[in-house]
Structures are given as C-alpha cells and as structure tokens.
C-alpha positions in Angstrom: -151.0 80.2 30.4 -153.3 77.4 30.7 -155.0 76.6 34.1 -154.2 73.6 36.7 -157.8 73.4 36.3 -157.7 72.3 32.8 -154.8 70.3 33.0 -156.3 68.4 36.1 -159.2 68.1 33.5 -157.1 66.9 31.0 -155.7 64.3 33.1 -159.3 63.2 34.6 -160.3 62.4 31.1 -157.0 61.0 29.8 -156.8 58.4 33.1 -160.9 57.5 32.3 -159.5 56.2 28.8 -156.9 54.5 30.6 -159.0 52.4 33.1 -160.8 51.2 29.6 -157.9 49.8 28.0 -156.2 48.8 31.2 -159.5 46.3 31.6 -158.7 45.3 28.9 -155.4 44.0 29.6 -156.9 41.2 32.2 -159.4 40.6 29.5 -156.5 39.9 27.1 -154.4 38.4 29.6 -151.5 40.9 28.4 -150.3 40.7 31.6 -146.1 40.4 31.8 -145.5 43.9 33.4 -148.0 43.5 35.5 -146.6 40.0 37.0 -143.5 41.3 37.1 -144.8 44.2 39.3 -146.3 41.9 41.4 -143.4 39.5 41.8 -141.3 42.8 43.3 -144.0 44.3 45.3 -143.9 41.5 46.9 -140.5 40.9 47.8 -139.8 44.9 48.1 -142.8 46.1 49.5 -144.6 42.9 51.0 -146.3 45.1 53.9 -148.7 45.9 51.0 -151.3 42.9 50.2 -151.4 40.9 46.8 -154.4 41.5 46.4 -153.8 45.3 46.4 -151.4 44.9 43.8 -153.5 45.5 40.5 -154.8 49.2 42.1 -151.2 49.4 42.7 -150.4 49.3 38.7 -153.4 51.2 37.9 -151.8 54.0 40.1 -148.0 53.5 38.2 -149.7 54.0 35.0 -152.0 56.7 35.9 -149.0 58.6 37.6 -147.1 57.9 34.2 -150.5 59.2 32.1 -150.4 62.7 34.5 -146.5 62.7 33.2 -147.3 62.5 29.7 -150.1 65.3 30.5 -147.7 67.7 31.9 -145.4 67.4 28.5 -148.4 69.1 27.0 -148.4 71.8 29.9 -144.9 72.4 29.7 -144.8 76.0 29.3 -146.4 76.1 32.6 -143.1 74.9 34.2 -142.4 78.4 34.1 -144.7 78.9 36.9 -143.8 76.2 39.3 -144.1 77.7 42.9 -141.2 75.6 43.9 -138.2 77.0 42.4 -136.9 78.2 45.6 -136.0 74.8 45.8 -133.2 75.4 43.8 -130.5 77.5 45.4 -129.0 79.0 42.2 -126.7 80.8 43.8 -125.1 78.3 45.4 -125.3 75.5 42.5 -123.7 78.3 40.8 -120.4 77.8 42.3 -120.0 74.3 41.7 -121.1 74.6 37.8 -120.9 72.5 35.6 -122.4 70.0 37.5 -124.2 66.6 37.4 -128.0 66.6 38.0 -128.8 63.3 39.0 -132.4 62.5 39.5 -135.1 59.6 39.3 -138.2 58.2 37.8 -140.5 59.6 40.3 -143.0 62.3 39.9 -143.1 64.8 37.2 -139.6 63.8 36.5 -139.3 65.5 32.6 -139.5 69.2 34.5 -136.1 68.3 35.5 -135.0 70.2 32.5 -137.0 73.4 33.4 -134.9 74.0 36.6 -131.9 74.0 34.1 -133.3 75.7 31.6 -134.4 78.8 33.8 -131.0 79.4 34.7 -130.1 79.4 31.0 -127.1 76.0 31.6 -126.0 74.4 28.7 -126.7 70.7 29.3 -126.0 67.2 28.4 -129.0 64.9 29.1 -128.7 61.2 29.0 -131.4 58.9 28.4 -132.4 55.4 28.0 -131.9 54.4 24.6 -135.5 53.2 23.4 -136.4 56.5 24.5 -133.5 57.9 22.4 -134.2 56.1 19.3 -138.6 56.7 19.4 -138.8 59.9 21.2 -135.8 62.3 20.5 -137.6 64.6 18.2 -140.2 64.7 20.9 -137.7 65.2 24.0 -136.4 68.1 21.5 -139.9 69.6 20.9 -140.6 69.8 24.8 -137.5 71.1 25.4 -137.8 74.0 22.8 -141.1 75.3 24.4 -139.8 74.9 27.6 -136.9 76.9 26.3 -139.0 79.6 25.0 -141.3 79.8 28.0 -137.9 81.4 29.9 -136.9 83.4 26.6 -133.2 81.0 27.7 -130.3 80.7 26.2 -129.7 77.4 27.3 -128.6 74.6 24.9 -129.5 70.5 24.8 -127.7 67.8 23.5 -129.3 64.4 23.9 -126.9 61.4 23.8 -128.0 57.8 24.5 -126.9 56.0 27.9 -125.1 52.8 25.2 -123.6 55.5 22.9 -120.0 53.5 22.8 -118.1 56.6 23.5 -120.0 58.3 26.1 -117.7 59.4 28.7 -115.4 60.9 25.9 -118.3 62.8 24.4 -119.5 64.0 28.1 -116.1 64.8 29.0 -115.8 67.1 25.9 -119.1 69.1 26.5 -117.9 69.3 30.3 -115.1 70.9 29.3 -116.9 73.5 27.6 -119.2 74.1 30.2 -121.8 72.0 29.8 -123.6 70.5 33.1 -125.3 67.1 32.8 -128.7 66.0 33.5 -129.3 61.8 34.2 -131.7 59.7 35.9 -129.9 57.0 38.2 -132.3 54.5 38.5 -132.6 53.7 35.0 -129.8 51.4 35.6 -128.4 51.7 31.9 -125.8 51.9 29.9 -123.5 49.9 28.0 -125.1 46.5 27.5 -127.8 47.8 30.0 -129.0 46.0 33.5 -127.5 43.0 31.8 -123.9 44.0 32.6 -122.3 43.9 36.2 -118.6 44.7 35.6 -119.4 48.0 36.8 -121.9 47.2 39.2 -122.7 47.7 42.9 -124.6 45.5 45.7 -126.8 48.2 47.7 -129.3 46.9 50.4 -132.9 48.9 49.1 -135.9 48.1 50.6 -134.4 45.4 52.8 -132.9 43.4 49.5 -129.8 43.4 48.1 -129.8 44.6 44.4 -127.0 45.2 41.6 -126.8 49.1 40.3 -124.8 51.0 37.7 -122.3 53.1 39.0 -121.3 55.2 36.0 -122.5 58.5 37.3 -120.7 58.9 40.3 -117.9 57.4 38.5 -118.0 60.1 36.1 -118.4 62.8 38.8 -115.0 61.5 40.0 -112.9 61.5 37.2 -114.4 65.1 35.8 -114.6 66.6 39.2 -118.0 67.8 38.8 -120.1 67.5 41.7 -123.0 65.6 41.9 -126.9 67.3 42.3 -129.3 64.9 43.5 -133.0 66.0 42.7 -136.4 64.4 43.3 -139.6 65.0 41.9 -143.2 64.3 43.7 -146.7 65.2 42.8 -148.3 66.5 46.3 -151.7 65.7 47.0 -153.7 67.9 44.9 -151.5 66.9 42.0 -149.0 69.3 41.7 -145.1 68.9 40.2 -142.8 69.6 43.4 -138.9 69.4 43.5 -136.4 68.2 46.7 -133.2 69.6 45.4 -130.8 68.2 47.4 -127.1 69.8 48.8 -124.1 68.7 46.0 -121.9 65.7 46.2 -118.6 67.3 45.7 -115.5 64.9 44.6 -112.8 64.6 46.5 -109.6 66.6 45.7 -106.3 65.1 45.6 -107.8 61.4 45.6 -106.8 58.8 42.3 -109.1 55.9 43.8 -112.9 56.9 42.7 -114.4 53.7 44.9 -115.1 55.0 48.4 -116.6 58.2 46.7 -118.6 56.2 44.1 -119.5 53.6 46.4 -120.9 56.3 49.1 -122.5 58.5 46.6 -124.7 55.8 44.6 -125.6 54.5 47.9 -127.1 58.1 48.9 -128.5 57.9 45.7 -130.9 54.9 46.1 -131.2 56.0 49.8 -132.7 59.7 48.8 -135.0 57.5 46.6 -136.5 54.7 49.6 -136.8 57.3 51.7 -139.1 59.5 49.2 -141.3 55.9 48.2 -141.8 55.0 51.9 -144.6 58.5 51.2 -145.1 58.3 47.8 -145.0 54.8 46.7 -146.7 54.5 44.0 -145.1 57.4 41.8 -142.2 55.4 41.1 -142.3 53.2 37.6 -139.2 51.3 38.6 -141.3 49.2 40.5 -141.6 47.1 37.4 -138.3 46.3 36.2 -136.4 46.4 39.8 -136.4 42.5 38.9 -133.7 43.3 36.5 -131.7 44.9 39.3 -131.7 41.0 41.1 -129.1 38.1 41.1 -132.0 35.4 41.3 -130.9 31.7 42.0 -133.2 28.9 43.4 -132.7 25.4 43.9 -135.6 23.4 41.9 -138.2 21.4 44.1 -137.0 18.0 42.9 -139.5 14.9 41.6 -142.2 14.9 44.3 -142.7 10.8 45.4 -146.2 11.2 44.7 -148.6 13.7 43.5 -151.2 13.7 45.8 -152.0 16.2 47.3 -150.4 18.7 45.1 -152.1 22.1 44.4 -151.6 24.9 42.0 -149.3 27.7 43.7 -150.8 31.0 44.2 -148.0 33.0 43.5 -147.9 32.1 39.9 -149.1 34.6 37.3 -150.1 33.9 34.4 -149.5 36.1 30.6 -150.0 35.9 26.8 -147.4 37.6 24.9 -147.2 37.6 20.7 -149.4 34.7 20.9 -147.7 32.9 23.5 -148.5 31.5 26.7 -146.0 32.0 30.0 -146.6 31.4 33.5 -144.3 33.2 36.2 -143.3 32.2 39.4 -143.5 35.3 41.7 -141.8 33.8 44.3 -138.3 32.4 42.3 -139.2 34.4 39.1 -138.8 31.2 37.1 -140.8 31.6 34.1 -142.2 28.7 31.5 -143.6 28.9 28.4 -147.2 26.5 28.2 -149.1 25.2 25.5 -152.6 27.0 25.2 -154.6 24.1 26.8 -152.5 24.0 30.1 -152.6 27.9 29.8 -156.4 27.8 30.4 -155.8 24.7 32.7 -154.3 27.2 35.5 -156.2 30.3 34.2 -159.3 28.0 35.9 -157.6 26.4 38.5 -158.0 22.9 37.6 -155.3 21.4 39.1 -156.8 17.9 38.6 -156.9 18.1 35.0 -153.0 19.6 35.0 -151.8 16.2 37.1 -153.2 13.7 34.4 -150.8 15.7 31.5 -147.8 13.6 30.9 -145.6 12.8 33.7 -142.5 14.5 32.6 -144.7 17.8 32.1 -145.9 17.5 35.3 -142.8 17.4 37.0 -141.1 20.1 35.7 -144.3 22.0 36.8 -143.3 20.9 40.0 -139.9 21.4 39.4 -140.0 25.0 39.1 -143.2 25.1 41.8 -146.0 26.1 39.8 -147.2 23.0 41.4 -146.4 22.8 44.7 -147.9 20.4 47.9 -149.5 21.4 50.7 
C-alpha cells in the first residue's frame, strides 16, 4: 500500500502546479467561476471579507486537486480508520437503501463504504461527468473493488436519463441500493427546472432544491442514508454516517416526508461548512439554486458624481468581455475598450461613452452614485 506520506507528497506537488496556473487565471482574466464564487460568498457567507475571497477559491480548488489525488490512492480506501462509522449491521436491516451524500471532502470514497460490504449499487451522477468521465468512474471503481476482493456490482446511470426512476426502481427491486449526491441539484432539465422544487432557508437565504431523492425514497420505501465526507486537519478522508431516514408506512402523500427529509439534508450539510467551509465546491454554482429579481436603478438626473461599483467583477470568456454585478447578479456583455475602462478604474473615461451606454451601466448599477 502506498504511504499518506507520499500521497501528502503527491498532493504538495500537484497543488504547487495549481497556484501556477491559477495566477494565471487573474493574468488572463478567466475569471467567471471565480465572480460567481464571490457573488455567493458574499450573500451566503458575508461574515467572511471580500477581500479573503480569492484564498477562498484557491482553497475550493486545492481541496478538489487532493480529491483527484485520492482517485489515484484509491486502493488505500481499504485502510480508512473510519469505517466504524458505518454501522453495517444495522444499515443491514434496512437494505437496499439510498446513500445520500454531498460534495464535501473526499466525497468519491463514498463508494468504498459500499463496496466493502460487497452491495450492489446504483450510482447517479451529474451528467457532464457521465458523458467525460464514466470509463474513469468505472476504472476507480474496479480497483477499489479489487482492494476488498468484493463482489459488489456498479451501474452508472446519468441524473437526466429520461427514464430514471423506472430504471432505479427495477435495480431496487433486485436488490440494488443507491448511491447519489443531493446537492448536485440535477436532474431532468437540471437547476433550470422547479416543478419539483423546494424553498429551504440555508445559510440565512432562501434557495430552490431538487427533491427527487427523497421523493424516490417514498415511493420505493427504501430508507434514506445520509453521509458526509471531511478531510480533518492533517488531511485525512473521514466519514459522518448518519442514522436512516425511514419512509413512512401506510402513507400515499410523499410531501411532509420529502419536504422534512431534504430539509435535513441541506441542514446536515450547513452545519458541517460552519467547520469546514471551504471543502465544499457548491459554493460556486449555489447561484443557480436562487430566484434573483431586482428592480433596475432607473436614468440617474445627472451623472455627477457617479462612481464605478465595487461589487462588480469583471471576466473574459471565448474572447468575450462580461462584467457581473455581485450584488443583483446582473451580468453584461462590454466591448473590449470599456472592458479595460473598468479593469482600471477610470470612471471618467466610462461617463463620456454614449449616453444610452452609460445608462444602462447605471441601469443595472455597475455605475452607481455615491
């Protein structure tokens, strides 16, 4: 087995390569996941300073780099000192089950907890990771597989495949459990669709969420697991298993039971960033998860006195130039000139553009007064 030295070593050297290119991002001004990060720090997590917020996506990305590491360590999962976590003998009873986890820590050694015990599982993931990393998914899986000499069996659907729940409800049948992460917030049409959505408070905001899991759960009366990954502070993988979310017997209405389980959910998940913060990814997309509507700022009477707003962020993406609004999330496309005109903060020059341009700057408050 290889050491934690060397994979600590490994991820040392891997997160040195990373610092280089992620310079090279502000260099480039490739910049849209990072706005958007900083955007929803600030409204989820404002106790935490703006101008913290670019160690803050360093520390995503280098948690997401000490993921990919552990792929390459995966038959170590077979010596994870935290197995006892999982209480086979009780999950036992309540097989097959759904293991429901997040984003958070060394979350791809979900599967090892599964695999140990030799269960047959269904795992769902997020489509672009279906379509450009199945073979790999498959490849980890196999040596984590063989690390355990199991017996277990994968099948890999996507979280849009049209007929999901039929497919799922099959493999149930035959024993299958299912493994799916919660906060990817997919499925069909993705974040984009609310018809089977649910308003949770998280973090002291009010966002949309998917609620096809617990739904699920109902109508197969299979119990939910909830799981949660960490790294601790010398780096290592380290599971909260949590006790199951049984469905209620003898109930036809799934929306007390779905409504209280995803909210447990989300709630297992705040509680576990308010220590680890940083080892969640979702912190750049949980825009997606918002309902955002703001009025416009109107034609101002005058310009004087109007200054460039500091919570606008600026990107270049496939040759294009965008400027967000972290505040309203209104976003603009500029031409390259007025691009560099707010990369150097010359608000003077930006007022003499054409009126019309200048007001819907305004508008949208890039350009706000004092």
């Amino acid at each position: 087995m290889l050491s934690k030295n060397l994979r600590l070593e490994v991820f040392g050297e891997s997160k040195q390569e990373l610092k280089v290119s992620f310079d090279k991002k502000w260099e480039s001004h490739s910049l849209q996941t990072f706005q958007f990060l900083s955007a929803n720090l600030s409204r989820f997590f404002p106790e935490m300073p703006e101008s913290e917020h670019r160690s803050a996506y360093f520390e995503i990305l280098s948690y997401r780099v000490l993921q990919g590491v552990d792929t390459q360590f995966s038959s170590n999962f077979s010596g994870l000192d935290d197995f006892n976590e999982f209480n086979y003998e009780e999950i036992q009873q309540h097989l097959p089950a759904m293991f429901v986890s997040h984003h958070t820590g060394s979350y791809r050694s979900a599967m090892a907890f599964l695999v140990k015990y030799n269960i047959n599982v269904v795992l769902m993931v997020d489509p672009l990771a279906y379509k450009y990393t199945l073979e790999k998914m498959q490849h980890q899986y196999q040596q984590v597989k063989t690390a355990f000499n199991s017996t277990s069996e994968l099948i890999i659907f996507p979280t849009n495949k049209p007929d999901l729940s039929l497919q799922i409800m099959a493999k149930v049948k035959k024993g299958y459990s299912v493994l799916a992460f919660i906060d990817g917030n997919s499925g069909s049409n993705g974040y984009l669709n609310r018809d089977n959505s649910l308003q949770i408070p998280f973090f002291g905001q009010d966002i949309y969420v998917r609620t096809g899991l617990p739904t699920l759960s109902f109508y197969l009366k299979i119990p939910i697991v909830p799981m949660l990954s960490y790294y601790d502070e010398g780096l290592q993988p380290r599971w909260n298993v949590y006790d199951p979310i049984v469905p209620p017997k003898g109930e036809r209405n799934p929306a007390v039971y779905v409504a209280e389980s995803t909210r447990y959910l989300y709630s297992i998940l705040e509680n576990a960033l308010q220590q680890y913060p940083m080892q969640w990814e979702g912190w750049m997309f949980l825009h997606r998860y918002l309902t955002l509507t703001s009025a416009d700022a109107g034609v101002p009477d005058s310009l004087a006195g109007v200054r460039i707003n500091d919570r606008a962020g600026l990107f270049i993406l496939d040759g294009r130039h965008y400027i967000l609004n972290k505040e309203n999330y209104k976003l603009m496309e500029l031409d390259e000139e007025v691009f560099h005109l707010f990369n150097n903060k010359d608000c003077d020059a930006i007022v003499q553009r054409p009126l019309a341009d200048v007001h819907l700057l305004y508008k949208n408050k890039f350009l706000i007064h004092n």
